[in-house]
VEXMI-675496 format. One record per residue: residue number from 0; z negated, x, y of N, C-alpha, C in turn; residue in three letters. Coordinates in pm, whole numbers. Atoms other than C-alpha are relative to their C-alpha. Layout:
<nudrens>
vextor  n.up  n.east  n.north  ca.up  ca.east  ca.north  c.up  c.east  c.north  zamar
NUM  Z  X  Y  Z  X  Y  Z  X  Y  Ala
...
</nudrens>
This chain:
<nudrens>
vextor  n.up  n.east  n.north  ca.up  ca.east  ca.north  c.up  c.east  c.north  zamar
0  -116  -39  80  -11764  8117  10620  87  -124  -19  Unk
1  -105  128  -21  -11440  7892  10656  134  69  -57  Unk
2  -138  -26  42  -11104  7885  10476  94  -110  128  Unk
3  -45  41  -164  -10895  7837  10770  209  -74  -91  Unk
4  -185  20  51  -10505  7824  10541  36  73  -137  Unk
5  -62  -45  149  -10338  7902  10206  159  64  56  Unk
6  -144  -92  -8  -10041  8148  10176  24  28  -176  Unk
7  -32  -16  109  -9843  8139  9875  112  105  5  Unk
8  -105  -80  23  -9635  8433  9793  45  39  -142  Unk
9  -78  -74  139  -9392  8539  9548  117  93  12  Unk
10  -171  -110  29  -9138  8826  9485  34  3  -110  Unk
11  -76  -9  91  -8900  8739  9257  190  26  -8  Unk
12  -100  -45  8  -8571  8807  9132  114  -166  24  Unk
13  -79  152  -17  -8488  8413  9190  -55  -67  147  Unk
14  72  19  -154  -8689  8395  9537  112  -63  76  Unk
15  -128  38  -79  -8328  8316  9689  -2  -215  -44  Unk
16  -41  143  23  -8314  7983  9515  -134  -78  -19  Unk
17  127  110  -30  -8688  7853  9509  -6  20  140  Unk
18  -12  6  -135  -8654  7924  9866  105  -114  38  Unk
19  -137  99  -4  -8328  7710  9863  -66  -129  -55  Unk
20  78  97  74  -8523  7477  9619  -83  -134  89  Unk
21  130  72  -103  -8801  7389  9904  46  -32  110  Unk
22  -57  -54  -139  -8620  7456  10204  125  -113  27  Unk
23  -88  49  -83  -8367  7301  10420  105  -103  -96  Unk
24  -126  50  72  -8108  7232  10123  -46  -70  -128  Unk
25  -5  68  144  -8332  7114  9854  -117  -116  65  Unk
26  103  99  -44  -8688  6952  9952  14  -50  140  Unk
27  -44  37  -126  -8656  6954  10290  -116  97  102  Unk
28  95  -85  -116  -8903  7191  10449  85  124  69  Unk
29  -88  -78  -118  -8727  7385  10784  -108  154  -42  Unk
30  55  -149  67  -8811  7803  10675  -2  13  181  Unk
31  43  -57  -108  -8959  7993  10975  157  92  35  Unk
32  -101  -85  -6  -8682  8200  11171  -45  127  -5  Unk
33  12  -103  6  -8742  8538  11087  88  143  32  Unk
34  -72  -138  -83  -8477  8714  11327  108  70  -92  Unk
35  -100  -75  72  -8248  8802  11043  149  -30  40  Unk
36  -110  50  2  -7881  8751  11105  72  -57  -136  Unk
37  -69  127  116  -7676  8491  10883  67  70  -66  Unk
38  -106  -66  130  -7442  8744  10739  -78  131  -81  Unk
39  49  -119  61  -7724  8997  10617  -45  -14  -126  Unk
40  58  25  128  -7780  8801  10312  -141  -55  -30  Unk
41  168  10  15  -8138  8717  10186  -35  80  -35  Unk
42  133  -94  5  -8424  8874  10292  -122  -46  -36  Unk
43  110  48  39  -8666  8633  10232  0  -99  118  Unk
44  -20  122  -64  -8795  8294  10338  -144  16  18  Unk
45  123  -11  7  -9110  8208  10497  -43  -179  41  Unk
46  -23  126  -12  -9165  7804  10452  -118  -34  72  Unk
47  132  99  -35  -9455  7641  10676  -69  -124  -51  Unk
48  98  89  35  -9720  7456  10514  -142  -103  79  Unk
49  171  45  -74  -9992  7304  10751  22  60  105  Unk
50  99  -130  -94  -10166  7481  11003  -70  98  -44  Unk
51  55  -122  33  -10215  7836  10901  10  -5  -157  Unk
52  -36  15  139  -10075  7776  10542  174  25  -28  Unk
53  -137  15  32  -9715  7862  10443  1  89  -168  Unk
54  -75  -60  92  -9502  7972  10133  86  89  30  Unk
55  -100  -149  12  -9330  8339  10104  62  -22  -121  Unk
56  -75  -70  79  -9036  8424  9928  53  110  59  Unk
57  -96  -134  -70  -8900  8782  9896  72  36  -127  Unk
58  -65  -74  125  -8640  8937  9644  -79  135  -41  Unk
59  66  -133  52  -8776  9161  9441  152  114  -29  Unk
60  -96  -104  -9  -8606  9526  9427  -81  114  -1  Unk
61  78  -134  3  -8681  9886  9430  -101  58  71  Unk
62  154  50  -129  -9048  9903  9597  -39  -121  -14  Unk
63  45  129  16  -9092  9561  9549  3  -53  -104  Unk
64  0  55  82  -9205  9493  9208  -11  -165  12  Unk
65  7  142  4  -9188  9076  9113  -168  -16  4  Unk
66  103  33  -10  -9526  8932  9148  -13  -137  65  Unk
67  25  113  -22  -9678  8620  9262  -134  -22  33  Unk
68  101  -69  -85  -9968  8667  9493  -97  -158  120  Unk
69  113  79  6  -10276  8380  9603  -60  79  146  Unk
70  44  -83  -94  -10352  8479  9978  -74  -125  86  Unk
71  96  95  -37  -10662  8306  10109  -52  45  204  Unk
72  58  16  -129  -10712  8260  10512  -123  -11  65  Unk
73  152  44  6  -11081  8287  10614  -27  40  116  Unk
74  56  -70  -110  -11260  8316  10917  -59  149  24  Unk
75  45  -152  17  -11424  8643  10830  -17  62  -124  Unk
76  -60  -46  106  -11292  8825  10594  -136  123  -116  Unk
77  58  -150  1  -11579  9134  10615  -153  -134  -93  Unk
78  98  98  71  -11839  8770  10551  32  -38  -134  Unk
79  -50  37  104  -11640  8667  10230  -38  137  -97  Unk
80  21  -97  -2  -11618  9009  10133  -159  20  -76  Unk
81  135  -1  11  -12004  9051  10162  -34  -165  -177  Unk
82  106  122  125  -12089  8686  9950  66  71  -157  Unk
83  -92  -23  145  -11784  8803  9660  -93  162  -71  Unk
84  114  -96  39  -11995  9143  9624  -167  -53  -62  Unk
85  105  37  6  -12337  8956  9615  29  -50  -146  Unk
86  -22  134  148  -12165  8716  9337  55  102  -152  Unk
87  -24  -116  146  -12079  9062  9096  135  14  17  Unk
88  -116  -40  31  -11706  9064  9206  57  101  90  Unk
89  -54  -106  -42  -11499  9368  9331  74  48  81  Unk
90  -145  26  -108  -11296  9288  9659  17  204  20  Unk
91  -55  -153  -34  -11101  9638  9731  55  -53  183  Unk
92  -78  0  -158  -11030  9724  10100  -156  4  64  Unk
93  -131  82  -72  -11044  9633  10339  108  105  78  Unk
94  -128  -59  -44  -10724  9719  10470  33  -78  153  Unk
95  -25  90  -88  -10621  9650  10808  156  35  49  Unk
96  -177  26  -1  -10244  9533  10861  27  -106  82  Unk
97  -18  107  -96  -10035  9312  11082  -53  -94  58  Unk
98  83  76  -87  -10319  9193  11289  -70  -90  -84  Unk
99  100  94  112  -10550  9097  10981  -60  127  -60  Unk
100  54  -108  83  -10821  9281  10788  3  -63  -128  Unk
101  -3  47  134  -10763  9207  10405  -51  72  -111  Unk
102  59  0  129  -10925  9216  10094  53  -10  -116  Unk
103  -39  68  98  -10790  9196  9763  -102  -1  -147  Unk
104  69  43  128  -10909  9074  9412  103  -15  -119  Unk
105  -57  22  103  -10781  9045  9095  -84  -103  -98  Unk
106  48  152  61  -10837  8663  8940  -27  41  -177  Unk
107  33  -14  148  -10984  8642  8548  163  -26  -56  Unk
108  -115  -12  47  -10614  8564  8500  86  108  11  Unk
109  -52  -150  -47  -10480  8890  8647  70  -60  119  Unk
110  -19  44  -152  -10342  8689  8950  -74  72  106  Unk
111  76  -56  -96  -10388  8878  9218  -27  -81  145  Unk
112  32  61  -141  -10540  8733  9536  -49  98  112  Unk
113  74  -95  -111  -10628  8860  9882  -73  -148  94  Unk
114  30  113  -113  -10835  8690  10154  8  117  125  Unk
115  -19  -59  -109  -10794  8804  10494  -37  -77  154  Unk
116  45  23  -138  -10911  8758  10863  70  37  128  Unk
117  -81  -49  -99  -10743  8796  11189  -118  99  54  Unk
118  163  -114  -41  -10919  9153  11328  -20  -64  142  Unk
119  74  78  -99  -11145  9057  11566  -51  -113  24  Unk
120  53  97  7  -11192  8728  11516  -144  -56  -79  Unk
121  90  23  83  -11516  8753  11320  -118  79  116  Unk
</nudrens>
């Protein structure tokens, strides 16, 4: 069992400007291109952290309550999974989505976290 990358996400109603904040115009980290065109406004930013680690921003809107979301990279998601059960806690899922099987949890803080695996790779 290996944590392979960290993913930080948030949907907020200010996502436009901590994206701006980190990004190109404030800290200096170059945002992933995500194919949007320049005049469609913001859709969201997706900043690279590492290898297999980045920061999400998305505006929050109708369907997309605000939140702020703890997404853990692991070699095998179905192995994590298994120990977090053994240890008394309650992963839901798994769910399998854009070429990952994921898990989520809800932290003693109410932070929600997921860990997730690329399918097949386990």
């Amino acid at each position: 069992m290996k944590v392979l990358g960290i993913r930080w996400c948030q949907v907020s109603s200010d996502a436009e400007a901590l994206a701006g904040f980190l990004g190109t115009e404030g800290l200096g980290i170059t945002p992933r291109d995500l194919g949007m065109p320049a005049d469609a406004g913001f859709h969201g930013a997706v900043l690279p952290a590492g290898e297999g680690s980045w920061m999400e921003f998305w505006p929050s809107g109708e369907g997309m309550g605000e939140m702020t979301m703890l997404q853990i990279v692991v070699d095998d998601a179905d192995a994590f999974a298994a120990n977090a059960r053994n240890n008394g806690l309650d992963p839901q899922g798994p769910t399998d989505a854009h070429g990952e099987r994921i898990y989520m949890l809800t932290a003693p803080n109410g932070q929600q976290v997921s860990f997730q695996s690329k399918l097949g790779s386990a």
